[in-house]
Steps between C-alpha positions, in 0.01 A plus 500: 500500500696866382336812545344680257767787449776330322799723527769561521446361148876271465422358842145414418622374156703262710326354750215426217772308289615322843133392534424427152799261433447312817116447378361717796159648389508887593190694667463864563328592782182654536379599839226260656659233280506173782637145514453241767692213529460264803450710833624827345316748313641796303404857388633738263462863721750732314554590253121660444692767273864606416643748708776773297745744611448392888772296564594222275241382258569134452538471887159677564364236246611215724255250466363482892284203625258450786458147588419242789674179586348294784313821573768686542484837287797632366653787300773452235540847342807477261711740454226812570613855610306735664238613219425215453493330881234791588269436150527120583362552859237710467394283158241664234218706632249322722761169516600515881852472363766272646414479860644329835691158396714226662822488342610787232862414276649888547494684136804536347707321764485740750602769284428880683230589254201399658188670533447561896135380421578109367655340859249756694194352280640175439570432887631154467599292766800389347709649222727342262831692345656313258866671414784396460784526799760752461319670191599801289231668554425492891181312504293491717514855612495603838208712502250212331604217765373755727176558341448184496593440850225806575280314317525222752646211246800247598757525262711212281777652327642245238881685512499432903237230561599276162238295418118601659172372501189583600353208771167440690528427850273230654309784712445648062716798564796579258892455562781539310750231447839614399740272383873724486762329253864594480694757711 
């Protein structure tokens, strides 16, 4: 599944020769699009439109999905910045938007440009930042841990914590299970 906004053009080029000579069918994303496989159900939230100028465009077009697993709701929001973080949460007029959820992967891998309205609205319990360890780019940034630490959400930080998951407790509350590898 690529979103709709294929650019920058060479890249998307790529990735669309990647997936056509290893026979993977390709399928842009339209918003309320859903799939359900097993326990877990998917939804295409964002992108309802394509965002310009604010930020960069093909990471504002991150395809983001809303799903369940278990009945556990969860958040997996790409690569968004913070145009598009606040259109995806307050969704199209009359939609409720993206409200409270369990577990939310952090846009963009922690990345400092995040609307101060997606881990306020969001308010998961746990929150996922996949990154790299020792990074060029500093991810995750100081000031989003802490939002989503005011936000009330456990964090599992793939650069310190290695491997997490997401795992129900016998009383059904959530826990994270880290699993560190290497030094």
């Amino acid at each position: 599944v690529v979103p709709p906004l294929a650019e920058p053009a060479d890249r998307a080029a790529r990735v669309r020769r990647l997936l056509a000579d290893a026979d993977v069918p390709v399928d842009v994303a339209g918003a309320g699009e859903r799939w359900r496989a097993g326990a877990i159900d998917l939804e295409v939230v964002w992108p309802t439109r394509i965002i310009r100028g604010r930020g960069s465009d093909p990471n504002n077009a991150s395809v983001t999905l809303r799903g369940t697993v278990s009945g556990v709701s969860v958040v997996l929001g790409g690569d968004l910045e913070p145009a598009a973080q606040a259109a995806a949460v307050t969704g199209p007029a009359g939609s409720g938007g993206l409200g409270p959820v369990d577990v939310v992967v952090v846009p963009h891998h922690g990345s400092p440009r995040q609307s101060p309205a997606w881990a306020a609205t969001l308010r998961p319990r746990i929150a996922l930042v996949t990154v790299g360890r020792d990074n060029d780019y500093g991810h995750p940034a100081p000031a989003t841990l802490d939002a989503y630490a005011r936000a009330g959400a456990a964090l599992g930080r793939t650069d310190l914590d290695g491997d997490v998951a997401v795992v129900r407790l016998p009383d059904a509350s959530l826990a994270l299970a880290r699993r560190t590898v290497g030094p």
